[in-house]
VEXBA-126159 format. One record per residue (C-alpha): residue number from 0; residue in one letter; chain; x, y, z. Coordinates in steps of 0.5 Angstrom, whole numbers, padded with zeros to 4 digits. Each point is the difference from the previous one (the first is absolute). Layout:
VEXBA-126159
rec num:NUM; residu:A; chaine:A; c1:X; c2:Y; c3:Z
...
end
This chain:
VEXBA-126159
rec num:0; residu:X; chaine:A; c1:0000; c2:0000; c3:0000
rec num:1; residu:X; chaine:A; c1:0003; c2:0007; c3:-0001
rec num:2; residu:X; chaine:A; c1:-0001; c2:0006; c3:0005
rec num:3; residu:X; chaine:A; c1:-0002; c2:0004; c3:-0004
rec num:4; residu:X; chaine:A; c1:-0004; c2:0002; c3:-0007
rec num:5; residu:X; chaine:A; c1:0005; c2:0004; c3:-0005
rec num:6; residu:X; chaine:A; c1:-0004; c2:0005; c3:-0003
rec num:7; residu:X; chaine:A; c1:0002; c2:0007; c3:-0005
rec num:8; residu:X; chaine:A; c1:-0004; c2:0005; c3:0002
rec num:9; residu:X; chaine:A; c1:-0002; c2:0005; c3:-0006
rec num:10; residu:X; chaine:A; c1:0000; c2:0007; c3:0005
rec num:11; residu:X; chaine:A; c1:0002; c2:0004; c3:-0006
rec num:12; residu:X; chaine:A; c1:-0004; c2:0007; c3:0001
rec num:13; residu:X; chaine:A; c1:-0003; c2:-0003; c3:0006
rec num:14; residu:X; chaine:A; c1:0000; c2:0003; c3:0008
rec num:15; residu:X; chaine:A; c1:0005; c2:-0004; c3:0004
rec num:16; residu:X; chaine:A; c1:0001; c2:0002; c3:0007
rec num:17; residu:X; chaine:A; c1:0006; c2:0001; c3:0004
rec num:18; residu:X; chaine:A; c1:0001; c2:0003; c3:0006
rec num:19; residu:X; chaine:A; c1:0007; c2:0000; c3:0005
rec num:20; residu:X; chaine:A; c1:0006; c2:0004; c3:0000
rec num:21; residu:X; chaine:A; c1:0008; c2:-0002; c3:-0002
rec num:22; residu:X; chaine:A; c1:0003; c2:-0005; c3:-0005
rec num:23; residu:X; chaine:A; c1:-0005; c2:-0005; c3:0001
rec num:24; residu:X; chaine:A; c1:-0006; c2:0004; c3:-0002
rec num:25; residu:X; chaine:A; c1:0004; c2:0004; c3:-0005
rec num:26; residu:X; chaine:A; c1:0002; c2:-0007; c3:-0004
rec num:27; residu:X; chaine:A; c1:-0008; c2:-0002; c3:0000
rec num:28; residu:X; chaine:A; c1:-0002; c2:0008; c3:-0003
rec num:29; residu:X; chaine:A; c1:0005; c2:-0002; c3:-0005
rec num:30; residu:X; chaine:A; c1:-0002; c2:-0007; c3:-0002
rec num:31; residu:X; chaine:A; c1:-0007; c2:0003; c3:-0001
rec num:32; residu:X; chaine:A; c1:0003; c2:0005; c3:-0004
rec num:33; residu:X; chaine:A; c1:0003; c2:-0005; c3:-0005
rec num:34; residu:X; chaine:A; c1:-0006; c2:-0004; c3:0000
rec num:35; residu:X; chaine:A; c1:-0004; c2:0006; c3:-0002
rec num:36; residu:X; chaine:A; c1:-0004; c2:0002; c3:0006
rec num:37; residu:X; chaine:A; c1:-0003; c2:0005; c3:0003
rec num:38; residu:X; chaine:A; c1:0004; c2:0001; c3:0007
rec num:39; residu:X; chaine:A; c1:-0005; c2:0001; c3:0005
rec num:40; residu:X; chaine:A; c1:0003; c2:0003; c3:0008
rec num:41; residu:X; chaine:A; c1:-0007; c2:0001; c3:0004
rec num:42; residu:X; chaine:A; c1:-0004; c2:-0007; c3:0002
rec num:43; residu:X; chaine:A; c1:-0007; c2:0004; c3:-0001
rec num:44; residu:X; chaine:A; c1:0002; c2:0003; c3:-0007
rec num:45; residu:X; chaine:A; c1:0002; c2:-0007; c3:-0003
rec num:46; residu:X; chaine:A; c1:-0006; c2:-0004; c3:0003
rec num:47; residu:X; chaine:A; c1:-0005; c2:0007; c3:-0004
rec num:48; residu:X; chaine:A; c1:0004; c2:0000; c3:-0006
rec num:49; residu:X; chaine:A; c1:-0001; c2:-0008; c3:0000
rec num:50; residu:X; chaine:A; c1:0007; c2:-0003; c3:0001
rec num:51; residu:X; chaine:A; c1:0000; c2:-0008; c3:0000
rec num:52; residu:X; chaine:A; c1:0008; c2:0000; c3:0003
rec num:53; residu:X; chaine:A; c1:0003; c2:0003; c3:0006
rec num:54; residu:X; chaine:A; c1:0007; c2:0000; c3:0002
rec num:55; residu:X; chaine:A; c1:0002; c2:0001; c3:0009
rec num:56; residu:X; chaine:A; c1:0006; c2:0002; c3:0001
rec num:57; residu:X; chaine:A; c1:0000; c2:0002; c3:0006
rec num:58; residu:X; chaine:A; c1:0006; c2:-0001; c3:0005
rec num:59; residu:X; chaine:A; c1:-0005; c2:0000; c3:0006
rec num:60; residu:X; chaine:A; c1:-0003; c2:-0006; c3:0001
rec num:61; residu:X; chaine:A; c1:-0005; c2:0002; c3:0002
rec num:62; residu:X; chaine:A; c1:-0002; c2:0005; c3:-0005
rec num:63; residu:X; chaine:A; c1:0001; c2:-0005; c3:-0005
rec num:64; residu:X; chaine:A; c1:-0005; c2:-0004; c3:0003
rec num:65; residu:X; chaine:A; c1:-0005; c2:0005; c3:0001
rec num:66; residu:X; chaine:A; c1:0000; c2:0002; c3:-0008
rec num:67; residu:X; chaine:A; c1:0000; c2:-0008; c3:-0003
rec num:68; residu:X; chaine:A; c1:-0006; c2:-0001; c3:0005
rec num:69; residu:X; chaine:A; c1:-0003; c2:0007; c3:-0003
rec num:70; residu:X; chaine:A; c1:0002; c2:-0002; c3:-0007
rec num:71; residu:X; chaine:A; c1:-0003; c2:-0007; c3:0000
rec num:72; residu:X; chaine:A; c1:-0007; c2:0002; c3:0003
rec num:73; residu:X; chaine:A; c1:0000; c2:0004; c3:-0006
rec num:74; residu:X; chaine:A; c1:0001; c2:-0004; c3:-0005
rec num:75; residu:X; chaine:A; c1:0008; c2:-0001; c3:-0001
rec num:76; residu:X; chaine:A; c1:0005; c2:-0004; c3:-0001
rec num:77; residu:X; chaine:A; c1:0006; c2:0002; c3:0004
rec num:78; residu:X; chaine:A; c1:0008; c2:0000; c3:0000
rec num:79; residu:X; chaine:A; c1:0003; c2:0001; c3:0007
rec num:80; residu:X; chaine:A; c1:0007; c2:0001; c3:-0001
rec num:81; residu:X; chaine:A; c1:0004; c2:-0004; c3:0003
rec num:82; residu:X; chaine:A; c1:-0006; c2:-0003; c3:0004
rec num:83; residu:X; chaine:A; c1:-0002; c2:-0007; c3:-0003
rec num:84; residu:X; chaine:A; c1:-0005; c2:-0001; c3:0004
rec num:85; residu:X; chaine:A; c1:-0004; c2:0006; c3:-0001
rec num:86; residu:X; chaine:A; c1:0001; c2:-0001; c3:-0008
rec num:87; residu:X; chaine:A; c1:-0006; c2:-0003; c3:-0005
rec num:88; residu:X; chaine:A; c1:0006; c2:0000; c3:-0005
rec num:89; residu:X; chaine:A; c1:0007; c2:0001; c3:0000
rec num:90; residu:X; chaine:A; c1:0005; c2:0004; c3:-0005
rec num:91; residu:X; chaine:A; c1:0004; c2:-0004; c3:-0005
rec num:92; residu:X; chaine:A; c1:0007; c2:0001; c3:-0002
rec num:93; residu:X; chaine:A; c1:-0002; c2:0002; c3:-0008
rec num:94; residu:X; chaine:A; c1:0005; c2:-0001; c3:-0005
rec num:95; residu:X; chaine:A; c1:-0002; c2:0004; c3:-0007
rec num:96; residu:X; chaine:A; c1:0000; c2:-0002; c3:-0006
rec num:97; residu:X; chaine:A; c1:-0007; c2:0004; c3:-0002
rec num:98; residu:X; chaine:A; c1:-0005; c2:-0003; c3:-0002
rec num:99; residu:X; chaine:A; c1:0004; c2:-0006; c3:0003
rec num:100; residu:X; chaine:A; c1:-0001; c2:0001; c3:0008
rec num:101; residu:X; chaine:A; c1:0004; c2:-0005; c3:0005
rec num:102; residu:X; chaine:A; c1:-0003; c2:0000; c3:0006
rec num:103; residu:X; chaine:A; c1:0005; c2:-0003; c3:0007
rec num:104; residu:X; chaine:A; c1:-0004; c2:0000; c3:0006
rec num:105; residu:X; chaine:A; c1:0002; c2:-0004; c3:0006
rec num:106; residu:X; chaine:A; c1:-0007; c2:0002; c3:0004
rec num:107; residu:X; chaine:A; c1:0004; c2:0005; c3:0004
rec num:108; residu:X; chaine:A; c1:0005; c2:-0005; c3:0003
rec num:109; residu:X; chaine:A; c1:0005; c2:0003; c3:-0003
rec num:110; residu:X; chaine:A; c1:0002; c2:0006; c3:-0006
rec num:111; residu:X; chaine:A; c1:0007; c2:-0001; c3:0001
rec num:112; residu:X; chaine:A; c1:-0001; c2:-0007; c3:-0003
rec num:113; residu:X; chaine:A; c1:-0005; c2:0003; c3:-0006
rec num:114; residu:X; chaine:A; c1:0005; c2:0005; c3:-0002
rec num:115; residu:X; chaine:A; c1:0006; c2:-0004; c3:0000
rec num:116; residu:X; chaine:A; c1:-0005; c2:-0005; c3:-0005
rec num:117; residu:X; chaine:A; c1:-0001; c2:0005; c3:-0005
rec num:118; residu:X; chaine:A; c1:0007; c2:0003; c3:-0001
rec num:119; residu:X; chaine:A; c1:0002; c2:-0006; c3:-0001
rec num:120; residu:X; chaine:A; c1:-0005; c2:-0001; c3:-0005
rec num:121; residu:X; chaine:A; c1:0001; c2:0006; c3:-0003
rec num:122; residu:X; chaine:A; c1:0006; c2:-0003; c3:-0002
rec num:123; residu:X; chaine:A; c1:-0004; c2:-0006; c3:-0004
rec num:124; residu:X; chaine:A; c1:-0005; c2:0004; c3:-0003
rec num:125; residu:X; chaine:A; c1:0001; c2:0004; c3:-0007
rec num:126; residu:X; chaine:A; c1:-0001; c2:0007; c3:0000
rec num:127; residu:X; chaine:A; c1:-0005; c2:-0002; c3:-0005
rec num:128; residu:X; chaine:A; c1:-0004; c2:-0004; c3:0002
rec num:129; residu:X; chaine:A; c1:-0006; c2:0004; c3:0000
rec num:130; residu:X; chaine:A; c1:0000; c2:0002; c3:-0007
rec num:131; residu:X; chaine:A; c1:-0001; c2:-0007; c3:-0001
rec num:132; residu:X; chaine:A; c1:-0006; c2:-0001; c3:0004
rec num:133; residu:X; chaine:A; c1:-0002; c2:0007; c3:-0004
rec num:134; residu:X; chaine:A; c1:0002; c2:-0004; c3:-0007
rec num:135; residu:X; chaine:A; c1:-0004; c2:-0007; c3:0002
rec num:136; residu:X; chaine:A; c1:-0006; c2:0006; c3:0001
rec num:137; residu:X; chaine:A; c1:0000; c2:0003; c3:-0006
rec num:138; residu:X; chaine:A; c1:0001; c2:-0007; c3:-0003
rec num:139; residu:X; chaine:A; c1:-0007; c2:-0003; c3:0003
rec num:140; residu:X; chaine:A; c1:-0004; c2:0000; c3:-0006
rec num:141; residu:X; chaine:A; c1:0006; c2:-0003; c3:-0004
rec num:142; residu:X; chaine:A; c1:0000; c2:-0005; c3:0006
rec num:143; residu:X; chaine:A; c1:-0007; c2:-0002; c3:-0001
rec num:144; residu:X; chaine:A; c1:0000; c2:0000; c3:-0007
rec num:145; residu:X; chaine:A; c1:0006; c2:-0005; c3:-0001
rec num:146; residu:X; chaine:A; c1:-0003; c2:-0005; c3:0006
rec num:147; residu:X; chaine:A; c1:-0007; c2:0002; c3:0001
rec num:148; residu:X; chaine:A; c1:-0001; c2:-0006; c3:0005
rec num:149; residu:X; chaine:A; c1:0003; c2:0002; c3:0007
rec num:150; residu:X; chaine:A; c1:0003; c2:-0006; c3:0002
rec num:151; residu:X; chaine:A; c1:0004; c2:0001; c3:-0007
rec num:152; residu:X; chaine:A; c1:0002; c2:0006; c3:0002
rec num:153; residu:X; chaine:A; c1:0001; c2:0000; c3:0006
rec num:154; residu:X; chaine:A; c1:0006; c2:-0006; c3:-0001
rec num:155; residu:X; chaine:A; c1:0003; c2:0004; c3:-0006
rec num:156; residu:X; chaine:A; c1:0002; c2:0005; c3:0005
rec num:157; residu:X; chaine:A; c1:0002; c2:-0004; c3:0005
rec num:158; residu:X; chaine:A; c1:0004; c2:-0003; c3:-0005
rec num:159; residu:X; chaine:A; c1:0003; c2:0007; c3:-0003
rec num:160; residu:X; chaine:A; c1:0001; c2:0003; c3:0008
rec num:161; residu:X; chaine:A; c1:0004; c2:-0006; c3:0003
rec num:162; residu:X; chaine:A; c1:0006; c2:0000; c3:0001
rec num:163; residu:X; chaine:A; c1:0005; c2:0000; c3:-0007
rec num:164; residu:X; chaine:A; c1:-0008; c2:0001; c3:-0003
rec num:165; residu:X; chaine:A; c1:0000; c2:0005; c3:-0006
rec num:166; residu:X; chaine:A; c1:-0002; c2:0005; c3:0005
rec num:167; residu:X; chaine:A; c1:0003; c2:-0001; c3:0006
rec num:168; residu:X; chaine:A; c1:-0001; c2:0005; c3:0004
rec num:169; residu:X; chaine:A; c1:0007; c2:0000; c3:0004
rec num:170; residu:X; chaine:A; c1:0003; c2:0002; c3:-0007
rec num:171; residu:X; chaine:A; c1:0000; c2:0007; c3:-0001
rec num:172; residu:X; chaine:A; c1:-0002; c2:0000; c3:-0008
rec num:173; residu:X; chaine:A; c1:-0006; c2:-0003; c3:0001
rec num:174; residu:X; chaine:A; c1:-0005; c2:0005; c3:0000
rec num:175; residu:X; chaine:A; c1:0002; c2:0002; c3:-0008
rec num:176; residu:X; chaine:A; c1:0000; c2:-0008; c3:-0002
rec num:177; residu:X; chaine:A; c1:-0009; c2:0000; c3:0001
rec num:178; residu:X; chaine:A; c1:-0002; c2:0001; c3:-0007
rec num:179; residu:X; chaine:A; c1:0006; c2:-0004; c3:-0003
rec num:180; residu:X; chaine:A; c1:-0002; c2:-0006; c3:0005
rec num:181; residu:X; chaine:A; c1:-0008; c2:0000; c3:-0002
rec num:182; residu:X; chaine:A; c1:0003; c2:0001; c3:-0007
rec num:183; residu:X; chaine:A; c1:0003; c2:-0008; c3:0001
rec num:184; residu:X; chaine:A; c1:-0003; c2:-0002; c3:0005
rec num:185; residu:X; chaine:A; c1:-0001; c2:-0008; c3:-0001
rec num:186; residu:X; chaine:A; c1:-0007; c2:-0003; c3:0003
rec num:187; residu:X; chaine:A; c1:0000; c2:-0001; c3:0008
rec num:188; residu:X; chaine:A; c1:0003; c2:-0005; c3:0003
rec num:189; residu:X; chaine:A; c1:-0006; c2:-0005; c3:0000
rec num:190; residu:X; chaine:A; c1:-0003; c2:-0003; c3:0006
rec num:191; residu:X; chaine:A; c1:0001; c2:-0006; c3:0003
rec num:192; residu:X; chaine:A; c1:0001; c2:-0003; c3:0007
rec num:193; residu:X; chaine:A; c1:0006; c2:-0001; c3:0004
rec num:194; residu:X; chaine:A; c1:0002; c2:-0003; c3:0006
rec num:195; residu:X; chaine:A; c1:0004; c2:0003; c3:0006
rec num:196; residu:X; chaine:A; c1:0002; c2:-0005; c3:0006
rec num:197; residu:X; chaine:A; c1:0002; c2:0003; c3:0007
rec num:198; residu:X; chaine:A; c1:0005; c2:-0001; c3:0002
rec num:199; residu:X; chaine:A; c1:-0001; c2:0003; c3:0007
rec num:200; residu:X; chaine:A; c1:-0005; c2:0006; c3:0003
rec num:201; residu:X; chaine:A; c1:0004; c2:0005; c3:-0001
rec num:202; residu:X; chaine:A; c1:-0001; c2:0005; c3:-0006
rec num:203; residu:X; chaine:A; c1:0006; c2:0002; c3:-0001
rec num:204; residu:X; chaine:A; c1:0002; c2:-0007; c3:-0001
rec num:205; residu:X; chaine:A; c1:-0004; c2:0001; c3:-0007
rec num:206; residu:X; chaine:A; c1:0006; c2:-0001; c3:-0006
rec num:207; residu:X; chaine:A; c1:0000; c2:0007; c3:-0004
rec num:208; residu:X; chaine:A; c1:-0004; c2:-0004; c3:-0006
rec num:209; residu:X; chaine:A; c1:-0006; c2:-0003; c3:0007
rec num:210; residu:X; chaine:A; c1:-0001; c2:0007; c3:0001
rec num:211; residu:X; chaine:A; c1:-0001; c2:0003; c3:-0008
rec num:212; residu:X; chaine:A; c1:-0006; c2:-0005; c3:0000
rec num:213; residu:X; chaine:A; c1:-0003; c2:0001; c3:0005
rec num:214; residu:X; chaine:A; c1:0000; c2:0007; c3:-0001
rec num:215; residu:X; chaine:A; c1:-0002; c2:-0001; c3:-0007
rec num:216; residu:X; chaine:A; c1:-0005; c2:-0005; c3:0001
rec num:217; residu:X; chaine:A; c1:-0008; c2:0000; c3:-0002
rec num:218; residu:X; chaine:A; c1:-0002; c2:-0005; c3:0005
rec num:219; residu:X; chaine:A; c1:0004; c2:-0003; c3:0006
rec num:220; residu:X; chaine:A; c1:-0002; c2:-0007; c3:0001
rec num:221; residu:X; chaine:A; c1:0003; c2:-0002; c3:0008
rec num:222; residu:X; chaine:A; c1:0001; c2:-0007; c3:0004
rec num:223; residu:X; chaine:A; c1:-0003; c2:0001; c3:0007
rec num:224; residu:X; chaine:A; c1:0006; c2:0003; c3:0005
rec num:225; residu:X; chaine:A; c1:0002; c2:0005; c3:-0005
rec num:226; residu:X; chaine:A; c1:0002; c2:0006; c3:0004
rec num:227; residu:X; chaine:A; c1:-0004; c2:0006; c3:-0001
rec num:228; residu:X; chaine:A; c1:0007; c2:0003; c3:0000
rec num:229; residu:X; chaine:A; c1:0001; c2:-0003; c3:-0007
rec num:230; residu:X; chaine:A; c1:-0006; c2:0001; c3:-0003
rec num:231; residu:X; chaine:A; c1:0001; c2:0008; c3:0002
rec num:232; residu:X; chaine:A; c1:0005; c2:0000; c3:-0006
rec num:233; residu:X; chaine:A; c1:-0006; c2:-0002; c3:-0005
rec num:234; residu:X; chaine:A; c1:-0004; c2:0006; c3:-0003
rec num:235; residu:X; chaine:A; c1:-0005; c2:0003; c3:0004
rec num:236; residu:X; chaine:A; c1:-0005; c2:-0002; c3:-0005
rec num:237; residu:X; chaine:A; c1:0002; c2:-0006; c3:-0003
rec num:238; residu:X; chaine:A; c1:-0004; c2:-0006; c3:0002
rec num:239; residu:X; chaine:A; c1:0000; c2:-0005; c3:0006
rec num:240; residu:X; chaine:A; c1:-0002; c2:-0007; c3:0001
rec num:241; residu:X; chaine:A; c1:0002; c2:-0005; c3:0005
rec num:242; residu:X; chaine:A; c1:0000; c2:-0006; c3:-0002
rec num:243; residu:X; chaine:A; c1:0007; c2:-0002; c3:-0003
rec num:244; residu:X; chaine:A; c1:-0003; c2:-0002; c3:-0007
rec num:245; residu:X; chaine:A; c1:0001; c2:0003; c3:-0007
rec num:246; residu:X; chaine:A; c1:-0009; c2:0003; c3:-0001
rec num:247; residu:X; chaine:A; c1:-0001; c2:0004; c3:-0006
rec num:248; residu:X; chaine:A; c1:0002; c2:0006; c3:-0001
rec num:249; residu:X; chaine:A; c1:0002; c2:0005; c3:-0006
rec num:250; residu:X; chaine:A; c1:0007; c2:0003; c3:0001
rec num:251; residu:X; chaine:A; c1:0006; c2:-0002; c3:0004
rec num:252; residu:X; chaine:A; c1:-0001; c2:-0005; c3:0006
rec num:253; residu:X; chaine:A; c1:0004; c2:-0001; c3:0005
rec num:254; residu:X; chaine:A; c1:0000; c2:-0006; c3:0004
rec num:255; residu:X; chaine:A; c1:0004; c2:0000; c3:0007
rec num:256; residu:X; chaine:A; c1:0001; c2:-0006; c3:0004
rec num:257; residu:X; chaine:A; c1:0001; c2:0000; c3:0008
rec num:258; residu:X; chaine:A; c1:0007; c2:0000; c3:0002
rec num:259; residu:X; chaine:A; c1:0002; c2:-0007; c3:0000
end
């Protein structure tokens, strides 16, 4: 189970809240801004001009209490720095690539080790990268033309943005290699069924290739005993079935055995 659901909230002309004075306040401000929302530095005006988030950072405790209890009873999430018991969400550490956003949290355990992730991925991740995800946009018809069946689709790219894949997207030059791939792009890789074996209730014990099938599965067919914490590697939308036998489904299914 995870602690908490990630979720990319749009505030972009929108009122948010803040209320605190210091670095800590002034680094919430500042976040906000770079969203594009509107900063809002009184509790009443932001509930009357219909602000849905609230950031406390108070270094009184107790006042920081007094406006999480105040903003809540009014409707809003809140964000109490440095105060995860106070918090209805947590701030990520964000690495940009706009339109590609990745999001670090910790559920407040510790931002020190959610900055140190980021900058190390920072290092692996083209400067690029979000003029891909901008070209895959604007290719959206193309995509539907050239594999009008989703599931088609769907593998074309996992096959195209895989590792070595024609646009991989740890490789700088792959945001100009779009229009070039739809041009020659062989069919999607067909669907089938494979099998993977576990060797143990680890995931991390999933070969590179184990954890590229799951991802990319369609449907997961599982033995009794397998580890939800397996599982959790697949799609959120593929299908599931318990049961340890191959059952008609179109696209790729994946069967997966209990470790042995």
């Amino acid at each position: 189970m995870i602690p908490s659901l990630p979720l990319f909230h749009r505030i972009a002309g929108q009122p948010v809240i803040v209320l605190g004075t210091g670095d800590a306040a002034e680094a919430k401000r500042r976040l906000v801004a770079r969203a594009g929302g509107i900063v809002i530095e009184e509790l009443k005006e932001g509930i009357d001009k219909g602000a849905r988030l609230a950031f406390i950072a108070h270094d009184d405790a107790a006042s920081a209490e007094a406006d999480t209890i105040r903003a809540r009873c009014a409707g809003l999430l809140v964000n109490a720095t440095d105060r995860p018991d106070l918090c209805d969400f947590t701030v990520p550490s964000l690495l940009d690539r706009a339109p590609v956003l990745i999001a670090i949290g910790t559920g407040g355990a510790s931002a020190g080790l959610a900055k140190a992730l980021r900058l190390r991925l920072e290092l692996l991740l083209p400067q690029r990268l979000g003029a891909l995800a901008d070209a895959l946009y604007a290719a959206r018809a193309a995509l539907r033309a050239r594999w009008p069946n989703a599931g088609d689709r769907r593998r074309a790219l996992d096959a195209a943005l895989g590792e070595g894949g024609a646009l991989d997207p740890l490789r700088e030059a792959s945001a100009d290699a779009v229009d070039g791939w739809l041009a020659g792009a062989n069919d999607a890789a067909p669907a089938g069924t494979d099998e993977i074996v576990l060797r143990s209730a680890d995931p991390e014990d999933l070969t590179l290739r184990e954890a590229r099938l799951l991802g990319s599965a369609d449907v997961v067919v599982y033995e009794p005993g397998v580890p939800a914490t397996v599982l959790d590697r697949a799609r959120a939308d593929a299908v599931r079935v318990e049961g340890g036998e191959s059952t008609p489904h179109a696209g790729l299914t994946i069967i997966v055995r209990s470790p042995r």
